[in-house]
N, C-alpha and C positions, 0 to 999 in steps of 0.2 A: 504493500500500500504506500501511497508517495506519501512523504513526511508530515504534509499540512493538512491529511486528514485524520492524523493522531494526535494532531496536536491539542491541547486544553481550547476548548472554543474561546472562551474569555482573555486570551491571549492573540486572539487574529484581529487585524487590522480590520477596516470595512472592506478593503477592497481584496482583502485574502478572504474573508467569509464570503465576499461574492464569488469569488473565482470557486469556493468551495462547494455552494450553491449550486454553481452551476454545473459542476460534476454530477451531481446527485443522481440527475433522471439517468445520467447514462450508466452509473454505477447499480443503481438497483435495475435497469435492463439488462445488463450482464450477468447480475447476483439472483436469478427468480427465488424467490422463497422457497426451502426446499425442506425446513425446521417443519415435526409434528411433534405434538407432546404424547404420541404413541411410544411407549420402550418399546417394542419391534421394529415400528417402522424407523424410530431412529438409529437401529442396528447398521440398517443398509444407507446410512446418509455419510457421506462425506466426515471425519473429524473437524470439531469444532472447534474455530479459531477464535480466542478472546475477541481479537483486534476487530474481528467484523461486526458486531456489536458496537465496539468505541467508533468506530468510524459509522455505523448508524446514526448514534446517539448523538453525533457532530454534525453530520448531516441534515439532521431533523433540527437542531438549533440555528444553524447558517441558513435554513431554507424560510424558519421561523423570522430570522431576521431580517432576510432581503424579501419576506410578503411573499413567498412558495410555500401555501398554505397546502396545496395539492400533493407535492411530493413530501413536503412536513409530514401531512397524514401514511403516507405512505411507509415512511422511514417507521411510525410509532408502530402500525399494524406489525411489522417486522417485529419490532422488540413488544409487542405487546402477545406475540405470537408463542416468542420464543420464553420470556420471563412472567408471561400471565398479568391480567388487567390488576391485581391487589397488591403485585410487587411496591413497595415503598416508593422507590426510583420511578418504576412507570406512571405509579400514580400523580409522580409530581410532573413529572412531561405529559401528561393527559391535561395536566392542572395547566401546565405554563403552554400547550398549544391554543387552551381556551382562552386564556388570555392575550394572548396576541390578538385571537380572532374577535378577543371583544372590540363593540363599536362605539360604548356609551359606557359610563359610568354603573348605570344599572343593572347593565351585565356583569363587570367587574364584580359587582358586590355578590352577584347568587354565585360567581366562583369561588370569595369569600367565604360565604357560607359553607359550601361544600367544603374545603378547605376549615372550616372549623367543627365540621359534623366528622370527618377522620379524626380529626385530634382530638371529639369527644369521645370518640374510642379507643383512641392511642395516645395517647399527649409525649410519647417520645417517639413519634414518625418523624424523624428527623427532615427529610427532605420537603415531606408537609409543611412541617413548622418553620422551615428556611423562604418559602415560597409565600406562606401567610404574610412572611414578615418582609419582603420583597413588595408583595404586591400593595401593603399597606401603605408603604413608602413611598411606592409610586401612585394611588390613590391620595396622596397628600396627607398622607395623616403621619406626622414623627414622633406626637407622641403613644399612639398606640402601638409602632411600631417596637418604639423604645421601652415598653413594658414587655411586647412582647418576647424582645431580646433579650434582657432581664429574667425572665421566667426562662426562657430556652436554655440560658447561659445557667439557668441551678442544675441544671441534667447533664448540662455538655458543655465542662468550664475546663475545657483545654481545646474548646475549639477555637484556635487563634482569629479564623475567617470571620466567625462571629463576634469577637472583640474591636477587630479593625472596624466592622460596619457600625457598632454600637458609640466608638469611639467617632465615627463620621457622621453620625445622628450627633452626638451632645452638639460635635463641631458646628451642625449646621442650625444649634437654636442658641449658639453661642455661649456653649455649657463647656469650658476649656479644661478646668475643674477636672469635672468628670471625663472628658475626652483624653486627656493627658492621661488619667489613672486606667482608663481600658486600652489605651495604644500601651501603657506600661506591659498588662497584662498579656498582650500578645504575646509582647515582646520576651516573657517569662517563658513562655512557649515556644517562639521560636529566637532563643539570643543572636543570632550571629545571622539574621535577615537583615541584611544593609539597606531594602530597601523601607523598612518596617522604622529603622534608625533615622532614618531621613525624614517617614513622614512623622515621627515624632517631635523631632527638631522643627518642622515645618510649624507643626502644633504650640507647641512653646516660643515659637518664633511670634507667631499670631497671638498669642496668648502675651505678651508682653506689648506688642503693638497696639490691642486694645486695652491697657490699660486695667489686665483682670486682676483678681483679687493676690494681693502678694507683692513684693517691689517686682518693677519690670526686667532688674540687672539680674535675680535668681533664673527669672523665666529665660532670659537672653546667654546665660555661663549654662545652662543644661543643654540648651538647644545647642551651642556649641560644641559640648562635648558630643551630642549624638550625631552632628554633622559630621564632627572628628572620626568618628565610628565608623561611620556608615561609609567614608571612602576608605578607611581602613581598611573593612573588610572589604571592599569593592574599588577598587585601584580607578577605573575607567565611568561610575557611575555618574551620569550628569547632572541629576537632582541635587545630590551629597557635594558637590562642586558649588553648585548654582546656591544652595543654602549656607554651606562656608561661605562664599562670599558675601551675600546678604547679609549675616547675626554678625561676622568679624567687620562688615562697612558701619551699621550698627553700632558696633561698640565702637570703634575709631571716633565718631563722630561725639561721642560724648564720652571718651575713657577715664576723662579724669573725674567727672561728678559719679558715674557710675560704680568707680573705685573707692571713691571715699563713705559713697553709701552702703557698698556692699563685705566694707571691714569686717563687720559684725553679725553677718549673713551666715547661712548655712553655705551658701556655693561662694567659693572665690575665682573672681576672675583671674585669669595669667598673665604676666606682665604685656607690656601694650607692645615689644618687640617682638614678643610670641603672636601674639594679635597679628601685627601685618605680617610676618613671612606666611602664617595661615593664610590671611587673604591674597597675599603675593602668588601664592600656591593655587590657591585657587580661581585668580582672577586667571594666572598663564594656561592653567587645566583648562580652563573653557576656551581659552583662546584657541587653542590646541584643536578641542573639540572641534570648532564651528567652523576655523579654516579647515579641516580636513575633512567635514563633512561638507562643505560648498565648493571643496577641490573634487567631489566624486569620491574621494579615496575607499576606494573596494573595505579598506577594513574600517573603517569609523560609518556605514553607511548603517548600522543596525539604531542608531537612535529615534528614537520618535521625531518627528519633522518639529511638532507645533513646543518642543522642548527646546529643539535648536534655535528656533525663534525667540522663544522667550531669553534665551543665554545671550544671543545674539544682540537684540536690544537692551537687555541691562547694562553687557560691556560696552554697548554704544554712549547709553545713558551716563554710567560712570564716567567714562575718559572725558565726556566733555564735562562732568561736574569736576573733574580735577586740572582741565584747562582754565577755568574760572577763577 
């Protein structure tokens, strides 16, 4: 199977899920259904490859996304063929092709419903409970969302995935507090995720910017250290670059009231030499990046475009604020 149809769906671009899409009709006219949940007749059927399932199951979400509602259904009959209508997993792709196909709000909600009639008889269906709390969020609702993740996270409090999005709810009703303490918690889970360090840093960056509860120098010496981290473990990371330079421009610009506030603080800043060779390091890392990705260069072309951009203008933004 070529690469990009095992790959993690939520990992493809738009225009790799299109090209994925569009594979599909021709892949299930090569692959006819050939699965019976007869033990006999599965005697005489072919062995059975994991990987043609994963590549289903991609299938049916790329098809979902680009509006191939037609082959979507086709791809679930496959797995719903093969792993039965009550499997946990199928049921939540039965849940999320309805979804797609809603038109109206009103729809959304009876798939809600349903979606709460399984977890009144399982309340640890996990992929259920993922999908509830998904579709709540895009129904507009974050704080029912945010209960709900809360309740999920007492049955399933090492699931990092669920931490990161709990932690992107507080974010997005400007609960920093709380956001800061579930990115912690990921991060208990998985320590050495650089790019989990980054958006932690990103969190505490913000979190000082708005003025949350706490002096801003504490919020802005953590996010620094998790910046520090996160290119540590990740030498070539764009984010981890682009946040160094940000919290280290940050403190430059006010190092000395910041130090004399933060004497008596729990976090100490590092002296202001430390400071700029950080951001020296970080401002030429980008540099690095942005010329060698607008040269073409075959090895730096794996970054996200609208990231390069964003590097791109800030280095702009800076050098002219230090022409001034």
């Amino acid at each position: 199977m070529p690469p990009l149809l095992l790959r993690p769906h939520a990992s493809l671009s738009h225009a790799e899920a299109l090209q994925v899409a569009q594979q599909a009709p021709e892949i299930l006219r090569k692959n006819p259904s050939s699965y019976s949940a007869s033990p006999l007749l599965s005697l005489f059927s072919p062995p059975e490859d994991s990987k043609t399932w994963t590549v289903y199951e991609n299938l049916l979400l790329a098809c979902l996304r680009t509006g191939d509602y037609t082959t979507a259904h086709q791809c679930l009959e496959r797995l719903v063929l093969r792993f039965g209508g009550r499997d946990e997993r199928i049921e939540a792709l039965k849940g999320l092709v309805k979804e797609a196909e809603a038109t109206d709000n009103g729809e959304l909600e009876k798939v809600l419903k349903e979606y709460e009639a399984i977890l009144t008889e399982n309340n640890t269906n996990i992929p259920i409970a993922k999908r509830r709390i998904a579709l709540l969020r895009a129904m507009g609702k974050p704080a029912e969302a945010i209960e709900a993740l809360v309740q999920f996270l007492d049955f399933a409090s090492v699931d990092a995935e669920a931490w990161i999005e709990l932690a992107d709810l507080y974010l997005s009703q400007g609960l920093y507090g709380q956001a800061i303490y579930a990115q912690e918690e990921a991060l208990i889970i998985t320590p050495n995720a650089w790019n989990l360090h980054a958006r932690l840093g990103e969190i505490l960056l913000m979190a000082a910017e708005a003025g949350s509860e706490g002096p801003p120098q504490n919020y802005l010496a953590e996010s620094l250290k998790r910046f520090c981290r996160s290119v540590e473990l990740s030498d070539d990371y764009l984010r981890g670059y682009y946040g160094l330079k940000r919290v280290t421009d940050k403190l430059l610009e006010g190092n000395s009231k910041a130090r004399k506030s933060s004497e008596s603080d729990e976090f100490t800043l590092p002296e202001t030499s430390t400071i700029e060779k950080l951001n020296l390091a970080a401002t030429k890392k980008l540099g690095d990046i942005v010329r060698n990705y607008d040269a073409k260069n075959p090895l730096w072309q794996g970054y996200d475009a609208g990231e390069v951009a964003a590097a791109r203008s800030y280095l702009s933004k800076s050098s002219q604020e230090v022409v001034r």
